[in-house]
N, C-alpha and C positions, 0 to 999 in steps of 0.2 A: 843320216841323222836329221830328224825333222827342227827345222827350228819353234822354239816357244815364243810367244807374242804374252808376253807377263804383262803387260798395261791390260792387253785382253780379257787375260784370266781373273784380275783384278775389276775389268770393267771400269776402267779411269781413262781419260785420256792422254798420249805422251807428255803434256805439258802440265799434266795435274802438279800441284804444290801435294812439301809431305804430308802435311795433315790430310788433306784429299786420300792420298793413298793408303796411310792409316786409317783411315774410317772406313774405308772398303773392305782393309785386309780385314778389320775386328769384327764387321758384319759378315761377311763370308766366312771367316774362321769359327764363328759361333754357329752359323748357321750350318756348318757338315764336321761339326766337330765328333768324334766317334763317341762321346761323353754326352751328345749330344742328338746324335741324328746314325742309327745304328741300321739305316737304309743302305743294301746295295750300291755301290759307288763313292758314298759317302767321303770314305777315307780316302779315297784316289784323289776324289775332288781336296777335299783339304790339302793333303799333300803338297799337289800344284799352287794353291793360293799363299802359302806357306813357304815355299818355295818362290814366286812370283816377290813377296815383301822380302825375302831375305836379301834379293836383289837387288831393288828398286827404293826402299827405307836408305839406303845410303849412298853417298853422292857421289863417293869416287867409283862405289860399284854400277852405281846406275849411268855414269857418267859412259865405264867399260862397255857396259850393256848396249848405253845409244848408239857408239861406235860401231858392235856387234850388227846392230838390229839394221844401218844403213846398207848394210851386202844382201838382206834379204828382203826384197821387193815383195815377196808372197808368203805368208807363214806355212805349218806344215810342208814343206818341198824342201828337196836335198842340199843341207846348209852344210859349209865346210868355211868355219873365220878365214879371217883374209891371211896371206903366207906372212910366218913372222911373228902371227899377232898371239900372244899372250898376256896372263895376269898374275901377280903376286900375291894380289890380295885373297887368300884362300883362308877359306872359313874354317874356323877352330868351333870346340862343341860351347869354348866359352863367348865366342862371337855370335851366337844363335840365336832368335828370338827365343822367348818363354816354350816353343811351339815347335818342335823338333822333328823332321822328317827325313825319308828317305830323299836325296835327290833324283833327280832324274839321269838321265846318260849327256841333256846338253849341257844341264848345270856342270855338270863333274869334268864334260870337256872345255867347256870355254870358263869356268871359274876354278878347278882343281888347285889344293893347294895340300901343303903336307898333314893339314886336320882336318882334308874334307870328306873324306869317307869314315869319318868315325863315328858320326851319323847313324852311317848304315850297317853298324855291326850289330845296333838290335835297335826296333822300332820305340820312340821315348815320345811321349806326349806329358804336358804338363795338365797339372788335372785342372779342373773347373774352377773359376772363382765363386763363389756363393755371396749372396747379397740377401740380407733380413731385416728388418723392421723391428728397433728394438722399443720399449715404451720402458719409458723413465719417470717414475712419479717427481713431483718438483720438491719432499722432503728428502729423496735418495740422493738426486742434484746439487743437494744445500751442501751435503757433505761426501767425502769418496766413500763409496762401499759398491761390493761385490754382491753380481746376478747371476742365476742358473741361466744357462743359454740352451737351448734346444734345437735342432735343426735338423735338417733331412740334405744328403747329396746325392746326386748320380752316379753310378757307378756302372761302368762297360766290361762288362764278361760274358765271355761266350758268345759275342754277335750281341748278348740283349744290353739293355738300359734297366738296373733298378736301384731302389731308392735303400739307402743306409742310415740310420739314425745318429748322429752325436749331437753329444751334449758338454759342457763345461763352465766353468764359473769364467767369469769377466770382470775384470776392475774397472767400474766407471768413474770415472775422475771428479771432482766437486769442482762444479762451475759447468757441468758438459750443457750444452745449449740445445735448442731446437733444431735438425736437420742435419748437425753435425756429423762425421763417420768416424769408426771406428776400427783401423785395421787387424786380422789378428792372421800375421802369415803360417801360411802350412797350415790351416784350419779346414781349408776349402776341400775340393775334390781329389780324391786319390791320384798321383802321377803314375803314371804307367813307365815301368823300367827303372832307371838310375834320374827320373825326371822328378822335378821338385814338385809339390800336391799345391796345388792353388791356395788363394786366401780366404778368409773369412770377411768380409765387410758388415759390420755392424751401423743402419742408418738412425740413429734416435732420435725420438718422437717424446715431446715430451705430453705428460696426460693430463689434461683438462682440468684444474682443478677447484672445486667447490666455491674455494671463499677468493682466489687468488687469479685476476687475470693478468698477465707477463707480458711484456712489453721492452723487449731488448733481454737485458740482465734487471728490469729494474720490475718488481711486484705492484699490481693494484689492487687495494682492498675497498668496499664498498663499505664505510661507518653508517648505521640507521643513527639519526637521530629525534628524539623527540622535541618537539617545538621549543616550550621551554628553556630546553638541554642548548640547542643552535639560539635561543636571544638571552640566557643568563648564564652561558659558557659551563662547563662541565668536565671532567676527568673523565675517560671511559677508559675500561680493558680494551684490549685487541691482539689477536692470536699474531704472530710473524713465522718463519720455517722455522727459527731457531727456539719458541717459546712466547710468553704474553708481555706486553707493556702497556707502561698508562701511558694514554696521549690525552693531552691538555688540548680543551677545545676553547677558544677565543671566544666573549660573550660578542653577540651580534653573528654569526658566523653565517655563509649562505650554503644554500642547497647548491654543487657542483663546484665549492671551492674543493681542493688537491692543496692537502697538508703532507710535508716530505718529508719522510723518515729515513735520516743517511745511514749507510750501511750496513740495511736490512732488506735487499733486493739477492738476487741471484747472485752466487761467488761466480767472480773473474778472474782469468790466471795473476791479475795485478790487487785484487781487491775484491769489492762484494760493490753489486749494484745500490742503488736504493728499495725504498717503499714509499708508495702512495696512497694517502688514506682521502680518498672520494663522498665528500660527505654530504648523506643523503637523509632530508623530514621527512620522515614517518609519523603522519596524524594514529592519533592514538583509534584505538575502534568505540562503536554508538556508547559514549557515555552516561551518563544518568543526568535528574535533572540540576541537581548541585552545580555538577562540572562543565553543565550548558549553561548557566546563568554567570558563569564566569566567563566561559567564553562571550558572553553576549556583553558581561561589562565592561570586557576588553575591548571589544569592540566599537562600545559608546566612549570611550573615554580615547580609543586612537584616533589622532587625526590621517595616520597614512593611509594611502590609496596608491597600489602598485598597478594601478591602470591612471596615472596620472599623467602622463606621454602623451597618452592617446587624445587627451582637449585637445594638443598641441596643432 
């Protein structure tokens, strides 16, 4: 019986921590996964990597393992455990990672247990996860409501890889934010056997919108004002996601004050964000001569000068 060197197959070294050895198994597991890479070998190699984490992922088995690994000075050459030495801890199909395989002959002699060949009574792979990019306008966000989802999976038959289409409606929650995910299990890829089909992950993106730039949970709106409007103060309309309101503008007001409209931002699982109303003079366009002679006698009759600093 040849021995296995599973830190090898793995590509980690004996002292690797488990996340080290998790990031290896999920890279290599995706990288010859039969759902995934329908090349010659493929599935052998997964197999073994699969094999290799069912191991080495846990501490009393890995702990078996180091014990094991100290009698064999050379991998591959004729390994027989030390006399005496056995294991209890025998893998059941519900002790298994997501990722189910045939064992090997050394697995099944130095870890056998009364559920470890059951495995091997038919080949079981968990199907693919799938991962999408979902785009949320920020009036769908203000409140829950349901999207058509569309998607493509891989699917492994007969040696080849190809692609299957589904589709389904999705509840997006009111309040869902930028980046946030969305699981939907069993959505994913078909399992092969009595293996359960992977997930669906939903990443959402929320979409750019016209009048509204977002900021946490809380909305920014750009107010145009006219001159006027910003030094004799003014009422104006202004759209929000839920509908219009008057906001009262302060006479004297300046260009890049942030006026705060509570509880008219992005819904929160505890509440709703704010709105901020950024308010910006907008000079009127070439007026006539009336409307210039007014300006010019505003002009004679102010004494301010906003470059008055600068004598300084």
């Amino acid at each position: 019986m040849d021995f296995k060197d599973y830190y090898e197959l793995l590509g980690v070294a004996p002292e690797s921590d488990n996340k080290t050895i998790k990031t290896a198994y999920r890279k290599l597991a995706r990288k010859y996964h039969p759902d995934m890479n329908p090349e010659k070998g493929a599935e052998e190699k997964f197999k073994e990597v699969a094999e290799a984490y069912e191991v080495l992922k846990d501490t009393q088995r890995r702990a078996e393992y180091d014990e094991l690994r100290q009698y064999s000075n050379q991998p591959d050459t004729g390994f027989e455990p030390p006399p005496g030495w056995q294991t209890n801890n025998g893998f059941s199909g519900t002790e298994s990672t997501h990722f189910e395989s045939d064992f090997s002959e050394f697995f099944n002699s130095m870890f056998s247990g009364n559920g470890a060949n059951s495995t091997q009574q038919s080949r079981q792979f968990r199907g693919q996860d799938a991962e999408i990019e979902m785009p949320v306008f920020l009036e769908e966000a203000a409140s829950e409501t349901s999207k058509l989802v569309e998607y493509q999976i891989p699917v492994y038959e007969d040696g080849q890889v190809k692609e299957v289409k589904k589709s389904l409606k999705v509840k997006i929650p009111a309040g869902i934010a930028d980046g946030e995910r969305i699981r939907l299990k069993g959505q994913g890829g078909y399992g092969q056997g009595d293996a359960p089909h992977g997930d669906l992950y939903l990443h959402i993106r929320l979409v750019p919108h016209p009048m509204f730039d977002v900021e946490g949970h809380n909305l920014v709106i750009t107010v145009p004002l006219a001159p006027w409007e910003a030094a004799l103060g003014a009422k104006v309309t202004i759209p929000t996601l839920t509908g219009k309101i008057n906001l009262t503008i302060a006479a004297n007001s300046r260009a890049g004050q942030r006026l705060r409209i509570k509880g008219k931002g992005m819904r929160t699982k505890t509440g709703s964000g704010d709105m901020f109303a950024l308010l910006k003079i907008v000079m009127p366009p070439t007026t006539d001569d009336e409307v210039q002679m007014l300006w010019q006698s505003l002009s004679d009759k102010s004494k301010f000068n906003p470059r008055a600093d600068w004598s300084n």
